[in-house]
N, CA and C atoms as a LAMMPS dump frame, in Angstrom:
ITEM: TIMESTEP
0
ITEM: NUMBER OF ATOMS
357
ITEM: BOX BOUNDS ff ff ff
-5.0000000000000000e+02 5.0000000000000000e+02
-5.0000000000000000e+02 5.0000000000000000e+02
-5.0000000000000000e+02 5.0000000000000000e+02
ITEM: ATOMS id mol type element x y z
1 1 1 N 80.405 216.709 279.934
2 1 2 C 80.665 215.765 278.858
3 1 3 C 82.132 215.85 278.447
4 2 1 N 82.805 214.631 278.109
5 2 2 C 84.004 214.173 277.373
6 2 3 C 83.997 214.626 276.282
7 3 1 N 85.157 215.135 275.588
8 3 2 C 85.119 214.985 273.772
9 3 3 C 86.194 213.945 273.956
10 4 1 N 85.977 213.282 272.658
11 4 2 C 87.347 212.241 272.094
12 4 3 C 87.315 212.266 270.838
13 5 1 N 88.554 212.591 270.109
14 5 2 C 88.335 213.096 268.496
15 5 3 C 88.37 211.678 267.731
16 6 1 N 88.467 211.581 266.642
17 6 2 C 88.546 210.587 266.02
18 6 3 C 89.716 209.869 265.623
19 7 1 N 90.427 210.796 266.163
20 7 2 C 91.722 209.946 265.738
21 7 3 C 92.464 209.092 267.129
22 8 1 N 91.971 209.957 268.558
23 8 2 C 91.972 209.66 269.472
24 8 3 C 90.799 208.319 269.83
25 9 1 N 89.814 208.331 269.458
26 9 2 C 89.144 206.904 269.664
27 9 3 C 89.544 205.763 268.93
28 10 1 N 90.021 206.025 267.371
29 10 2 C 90.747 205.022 266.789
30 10 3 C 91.404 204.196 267.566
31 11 1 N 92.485 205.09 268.426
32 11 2 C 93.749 204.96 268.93
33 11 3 C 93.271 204.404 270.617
34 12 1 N 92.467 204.481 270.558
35 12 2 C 92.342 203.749 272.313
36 12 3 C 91.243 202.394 271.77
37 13 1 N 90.367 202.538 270.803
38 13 2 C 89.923 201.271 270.248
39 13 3 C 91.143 200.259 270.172
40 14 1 N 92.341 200.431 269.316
41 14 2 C 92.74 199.716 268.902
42 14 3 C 93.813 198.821 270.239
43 15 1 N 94.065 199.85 271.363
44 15 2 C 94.652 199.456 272.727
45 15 3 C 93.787 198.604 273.28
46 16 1 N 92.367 199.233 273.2
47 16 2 C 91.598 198.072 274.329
48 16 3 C 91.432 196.253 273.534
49 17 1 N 91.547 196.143 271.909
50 17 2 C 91.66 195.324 271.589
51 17 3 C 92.646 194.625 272.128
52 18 1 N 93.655 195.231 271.597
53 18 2 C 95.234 194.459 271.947
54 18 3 C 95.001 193.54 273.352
55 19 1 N 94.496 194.487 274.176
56 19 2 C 94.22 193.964 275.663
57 19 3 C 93.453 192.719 276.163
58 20 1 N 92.423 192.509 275.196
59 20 2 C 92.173 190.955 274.931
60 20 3 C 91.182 190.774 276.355
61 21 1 N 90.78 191.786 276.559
62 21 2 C 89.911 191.508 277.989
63 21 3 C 88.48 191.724 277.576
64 22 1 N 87.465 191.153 278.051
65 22 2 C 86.222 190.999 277.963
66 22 3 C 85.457 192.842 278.454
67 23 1 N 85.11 193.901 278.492
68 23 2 C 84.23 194.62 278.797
69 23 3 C 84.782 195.746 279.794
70 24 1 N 86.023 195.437 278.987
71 24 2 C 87.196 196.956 279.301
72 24 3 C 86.836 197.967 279.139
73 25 1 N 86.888 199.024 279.481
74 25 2 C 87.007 200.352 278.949
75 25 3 C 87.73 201.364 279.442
76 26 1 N 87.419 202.616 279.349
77 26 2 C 88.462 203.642 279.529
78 26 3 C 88.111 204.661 280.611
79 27 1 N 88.749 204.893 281.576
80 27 2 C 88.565 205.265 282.644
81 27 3 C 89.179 206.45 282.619
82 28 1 N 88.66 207.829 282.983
83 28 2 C 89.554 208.844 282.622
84 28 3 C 88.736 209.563 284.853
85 29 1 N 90.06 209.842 285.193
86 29 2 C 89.987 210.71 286.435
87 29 3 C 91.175 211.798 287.032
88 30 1 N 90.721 212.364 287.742
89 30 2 C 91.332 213.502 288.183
90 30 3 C 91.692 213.088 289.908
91 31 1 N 92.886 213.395 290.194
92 31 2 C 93.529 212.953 291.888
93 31 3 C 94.709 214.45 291.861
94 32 1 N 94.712 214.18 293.407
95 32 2 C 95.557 215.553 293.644
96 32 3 C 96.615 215.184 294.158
97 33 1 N 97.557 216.135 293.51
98 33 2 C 98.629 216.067 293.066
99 33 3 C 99.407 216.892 291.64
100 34 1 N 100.57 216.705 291.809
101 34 2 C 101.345 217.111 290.055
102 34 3 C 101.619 218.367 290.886
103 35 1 N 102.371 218.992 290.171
104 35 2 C 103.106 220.201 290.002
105 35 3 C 102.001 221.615 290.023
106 36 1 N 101.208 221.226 289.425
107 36 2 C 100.077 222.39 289.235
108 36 3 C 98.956 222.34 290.351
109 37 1 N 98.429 221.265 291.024
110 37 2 C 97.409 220.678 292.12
111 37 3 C 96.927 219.6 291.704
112 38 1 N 96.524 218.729 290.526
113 38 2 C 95.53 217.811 289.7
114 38 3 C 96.286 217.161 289.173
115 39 1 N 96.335 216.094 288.586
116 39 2 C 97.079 215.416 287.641
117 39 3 C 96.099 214.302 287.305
118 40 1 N 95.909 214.234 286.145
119 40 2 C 94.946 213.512 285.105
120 40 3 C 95.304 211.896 285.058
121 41 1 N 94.389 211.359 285.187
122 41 2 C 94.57 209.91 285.334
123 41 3 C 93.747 209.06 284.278
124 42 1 N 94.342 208.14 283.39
125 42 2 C 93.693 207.736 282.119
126 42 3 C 93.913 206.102 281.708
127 43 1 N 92.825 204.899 281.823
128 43 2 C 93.447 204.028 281.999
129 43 3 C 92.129 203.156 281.679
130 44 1 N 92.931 201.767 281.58
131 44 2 C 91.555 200.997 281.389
132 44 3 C 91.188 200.043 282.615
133 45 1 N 90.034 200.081 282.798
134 45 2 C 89.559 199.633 283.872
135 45 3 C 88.258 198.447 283.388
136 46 1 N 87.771 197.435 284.153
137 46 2 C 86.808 196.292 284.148
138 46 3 C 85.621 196.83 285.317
139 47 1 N 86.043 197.226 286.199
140 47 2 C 84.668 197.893 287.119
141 47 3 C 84.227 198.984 287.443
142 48 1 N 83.003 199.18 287.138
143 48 2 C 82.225 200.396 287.32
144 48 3 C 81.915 200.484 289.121
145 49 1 N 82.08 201.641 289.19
146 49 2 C 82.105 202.005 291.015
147 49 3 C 80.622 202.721 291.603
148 50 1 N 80.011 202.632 292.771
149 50 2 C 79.494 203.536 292.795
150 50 3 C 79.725 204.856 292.528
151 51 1 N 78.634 205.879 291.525
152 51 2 C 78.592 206.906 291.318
153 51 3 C 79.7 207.495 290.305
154 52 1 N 79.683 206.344 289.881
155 52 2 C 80.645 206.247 288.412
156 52 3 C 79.927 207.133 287.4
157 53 1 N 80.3 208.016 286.333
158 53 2 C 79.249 208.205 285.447
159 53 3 C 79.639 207.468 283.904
160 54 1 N 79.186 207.148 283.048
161 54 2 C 79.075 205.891 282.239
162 54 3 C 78.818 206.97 281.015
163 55 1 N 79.642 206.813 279.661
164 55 2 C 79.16 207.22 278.665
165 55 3 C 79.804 206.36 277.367
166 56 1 N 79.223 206.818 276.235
167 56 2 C 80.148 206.438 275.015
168 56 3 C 80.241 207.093 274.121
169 57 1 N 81.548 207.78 273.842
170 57 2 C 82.324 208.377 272.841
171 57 3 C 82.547 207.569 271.557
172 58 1 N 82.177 208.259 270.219
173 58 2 C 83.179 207.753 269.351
174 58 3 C 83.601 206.218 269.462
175 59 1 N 82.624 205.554 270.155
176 59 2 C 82.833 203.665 270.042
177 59 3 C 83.53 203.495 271.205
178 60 1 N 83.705 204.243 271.933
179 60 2 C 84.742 204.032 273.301
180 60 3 C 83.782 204.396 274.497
181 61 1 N 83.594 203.379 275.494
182 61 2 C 82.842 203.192 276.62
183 61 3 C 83.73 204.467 277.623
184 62 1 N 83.448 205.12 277.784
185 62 2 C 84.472 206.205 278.863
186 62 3 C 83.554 206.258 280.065
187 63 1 N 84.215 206.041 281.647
188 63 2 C 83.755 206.087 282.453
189 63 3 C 84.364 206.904 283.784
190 64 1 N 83.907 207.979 284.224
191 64 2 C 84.899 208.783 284.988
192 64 3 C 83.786 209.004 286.762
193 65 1 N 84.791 208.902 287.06
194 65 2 C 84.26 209.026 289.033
195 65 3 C 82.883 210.591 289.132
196 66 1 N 82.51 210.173 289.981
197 66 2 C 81.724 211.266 290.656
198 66 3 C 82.671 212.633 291.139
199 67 1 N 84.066 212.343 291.734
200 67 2 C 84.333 213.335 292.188
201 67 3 C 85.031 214.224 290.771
202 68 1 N 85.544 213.406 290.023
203 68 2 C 86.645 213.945 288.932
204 68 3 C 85.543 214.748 287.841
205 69 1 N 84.189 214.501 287.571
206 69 2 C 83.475 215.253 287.026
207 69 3 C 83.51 216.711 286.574
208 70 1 N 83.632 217.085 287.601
209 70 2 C 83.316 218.631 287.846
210 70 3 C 84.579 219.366 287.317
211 71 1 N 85.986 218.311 287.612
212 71 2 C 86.94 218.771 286.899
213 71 3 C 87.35 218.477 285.272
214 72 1 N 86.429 217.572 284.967
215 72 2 C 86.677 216.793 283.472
216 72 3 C 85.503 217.419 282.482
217 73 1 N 84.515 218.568 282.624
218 73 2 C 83.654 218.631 282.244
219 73 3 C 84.032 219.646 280.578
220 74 1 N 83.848 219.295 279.572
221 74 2 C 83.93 219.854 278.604
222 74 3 C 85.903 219.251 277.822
223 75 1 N 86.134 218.591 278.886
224 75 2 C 87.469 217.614 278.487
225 75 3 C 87.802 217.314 277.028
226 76 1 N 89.179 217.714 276.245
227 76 2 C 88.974 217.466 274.937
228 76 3 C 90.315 216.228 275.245
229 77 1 N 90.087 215.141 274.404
230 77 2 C 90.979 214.759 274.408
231 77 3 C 91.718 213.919 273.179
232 78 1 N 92.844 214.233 272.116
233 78 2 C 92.888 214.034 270.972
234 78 3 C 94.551 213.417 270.936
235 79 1 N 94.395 212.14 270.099
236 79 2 C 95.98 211.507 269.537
237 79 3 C 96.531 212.369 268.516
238 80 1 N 97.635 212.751 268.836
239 80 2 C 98.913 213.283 267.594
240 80 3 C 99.825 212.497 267.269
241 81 1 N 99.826 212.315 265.978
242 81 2 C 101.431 211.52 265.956
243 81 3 C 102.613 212.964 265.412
244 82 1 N 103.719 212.718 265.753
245 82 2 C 105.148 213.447 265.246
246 82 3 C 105.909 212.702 265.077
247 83 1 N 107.04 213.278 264.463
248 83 2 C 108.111 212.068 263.925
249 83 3 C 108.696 211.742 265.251
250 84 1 N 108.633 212.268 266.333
251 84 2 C 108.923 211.105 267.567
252 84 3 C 107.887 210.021 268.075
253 85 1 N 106.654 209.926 267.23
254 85 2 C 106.032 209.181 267.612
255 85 3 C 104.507 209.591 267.604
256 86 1 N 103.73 209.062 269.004
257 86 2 C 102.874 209.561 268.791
258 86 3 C 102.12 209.526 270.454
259 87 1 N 101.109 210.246 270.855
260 87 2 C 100.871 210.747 272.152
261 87 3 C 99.22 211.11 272.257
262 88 1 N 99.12 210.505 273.232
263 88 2 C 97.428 211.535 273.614
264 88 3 C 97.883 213.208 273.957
265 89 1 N 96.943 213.886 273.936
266 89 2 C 97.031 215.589 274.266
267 89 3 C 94.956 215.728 274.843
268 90 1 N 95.557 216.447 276.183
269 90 2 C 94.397 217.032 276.674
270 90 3 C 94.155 218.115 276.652
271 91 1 N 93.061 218.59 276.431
272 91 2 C 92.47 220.184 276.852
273 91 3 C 91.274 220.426 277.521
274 92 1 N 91.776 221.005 278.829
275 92 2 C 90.412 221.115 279.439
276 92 3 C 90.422 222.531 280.094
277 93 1 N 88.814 223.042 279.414
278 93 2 C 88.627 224.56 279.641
279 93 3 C 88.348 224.791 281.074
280 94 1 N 88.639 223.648 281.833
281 94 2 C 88.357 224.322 283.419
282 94 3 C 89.374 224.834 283.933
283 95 1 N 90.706 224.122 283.382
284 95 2 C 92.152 224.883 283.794
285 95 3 C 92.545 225.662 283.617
286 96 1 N 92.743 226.657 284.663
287 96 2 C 93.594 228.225 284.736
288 96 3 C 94.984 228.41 284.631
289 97 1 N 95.591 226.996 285.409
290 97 2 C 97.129 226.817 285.334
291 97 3 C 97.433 225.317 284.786
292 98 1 N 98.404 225.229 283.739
293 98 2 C 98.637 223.769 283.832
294 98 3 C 100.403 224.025 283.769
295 99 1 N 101.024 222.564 284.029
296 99 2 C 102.222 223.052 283.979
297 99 3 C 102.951 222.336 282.61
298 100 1 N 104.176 222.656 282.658
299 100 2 C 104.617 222.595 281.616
300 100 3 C 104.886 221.138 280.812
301 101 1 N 104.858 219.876 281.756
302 101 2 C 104.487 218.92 280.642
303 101 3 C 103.181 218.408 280.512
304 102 1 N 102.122 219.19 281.015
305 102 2 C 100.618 218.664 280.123
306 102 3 C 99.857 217.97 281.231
307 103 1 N 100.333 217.338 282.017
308 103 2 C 99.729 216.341 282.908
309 103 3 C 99.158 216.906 284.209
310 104 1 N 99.301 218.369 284.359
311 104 2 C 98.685 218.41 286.357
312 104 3 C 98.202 220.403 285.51
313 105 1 N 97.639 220.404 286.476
314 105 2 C 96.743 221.696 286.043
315 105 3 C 95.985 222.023 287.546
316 106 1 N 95.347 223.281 287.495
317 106 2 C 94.304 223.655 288.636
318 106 3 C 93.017 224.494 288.121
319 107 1 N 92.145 224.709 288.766
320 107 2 C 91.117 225.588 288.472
321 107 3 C 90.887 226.517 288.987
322 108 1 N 89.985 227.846 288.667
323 108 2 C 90.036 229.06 289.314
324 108 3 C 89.406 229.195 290.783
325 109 1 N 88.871 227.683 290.616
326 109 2 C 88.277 227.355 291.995
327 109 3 C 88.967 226.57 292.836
328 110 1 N 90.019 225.565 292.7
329 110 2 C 90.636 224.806 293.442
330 110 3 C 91.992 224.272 292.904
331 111 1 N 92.758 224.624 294.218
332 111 2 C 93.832 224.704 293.783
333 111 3 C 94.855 223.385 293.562
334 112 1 N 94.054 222.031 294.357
335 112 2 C 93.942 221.027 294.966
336 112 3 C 95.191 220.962 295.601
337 113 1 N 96.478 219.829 295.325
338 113 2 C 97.232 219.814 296.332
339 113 3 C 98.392 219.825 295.457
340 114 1 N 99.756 220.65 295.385
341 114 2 C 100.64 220.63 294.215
342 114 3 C 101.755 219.441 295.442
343 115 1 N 102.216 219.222 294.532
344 115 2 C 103.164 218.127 294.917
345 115 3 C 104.268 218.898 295.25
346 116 1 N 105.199 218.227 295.726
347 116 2 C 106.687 219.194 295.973
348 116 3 C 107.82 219.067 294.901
349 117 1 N 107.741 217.794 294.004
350 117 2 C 108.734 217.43 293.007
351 117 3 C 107.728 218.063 291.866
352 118 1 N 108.556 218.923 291.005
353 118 2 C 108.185 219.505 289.637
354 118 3 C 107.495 217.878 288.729
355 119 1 N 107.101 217.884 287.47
356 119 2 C 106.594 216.856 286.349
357 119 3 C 107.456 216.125 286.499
């Protein structure tokens, strides 16, 4: 299972509006790559795939692949604002390594594939 806090569903509610598309939602997956092996992939999408798994958070339809599962499982994912602005932030307890700007990570089980260019 996904978490999405409340300030973080606010904040992707109010994107998928803007977007003006009929039965959007939010697509969250894992591909290899990044600096660490993984790099997190987060986006809105219109089609459900085979072996998609389908849920809803906090008013937000979230839908993530069969394979990215296993790496997204217990996934926190929460909006901050700072006076530079404001940003999603992930935390996910499957990662052993992540690197230093937030986006690519690995697990104690797989290391997947690190890229050769740093973040």
């Amino acid at each position: 299972m996904v978490n999405i806090s409340e300030s973080a569903s606010e904040k992707i509610q109010e994107m998928l509006a803007a977007e003006e598309i009929p039965n959007l939602f939010l697509r969250i997956g894992v591909q290899e790559g990044g600096c660490s092996g993984f790099s997190y992939g987060m986006g809105f999408d219109d089609e459900i795939h085979e072996g998609d798994s389908e849920m809803e958070i906090g008013g937000v339809k979230v839908v993530v692949d069969s394979d990215s599962m296993k790496y997204l499982r217990g996934l926190e994912i929460d909006w901050k604002e700072s006076a530079m602005g404001g940003g999603f932030t992930i935390h996910n307890p499957n990662a052993t390594v992540t690197c230093g700007c937030g986006s690519s990570f690995r697990t104690a089980t797989d290391a997947g594939n690190p890229a050769a260019d740093p973040c």
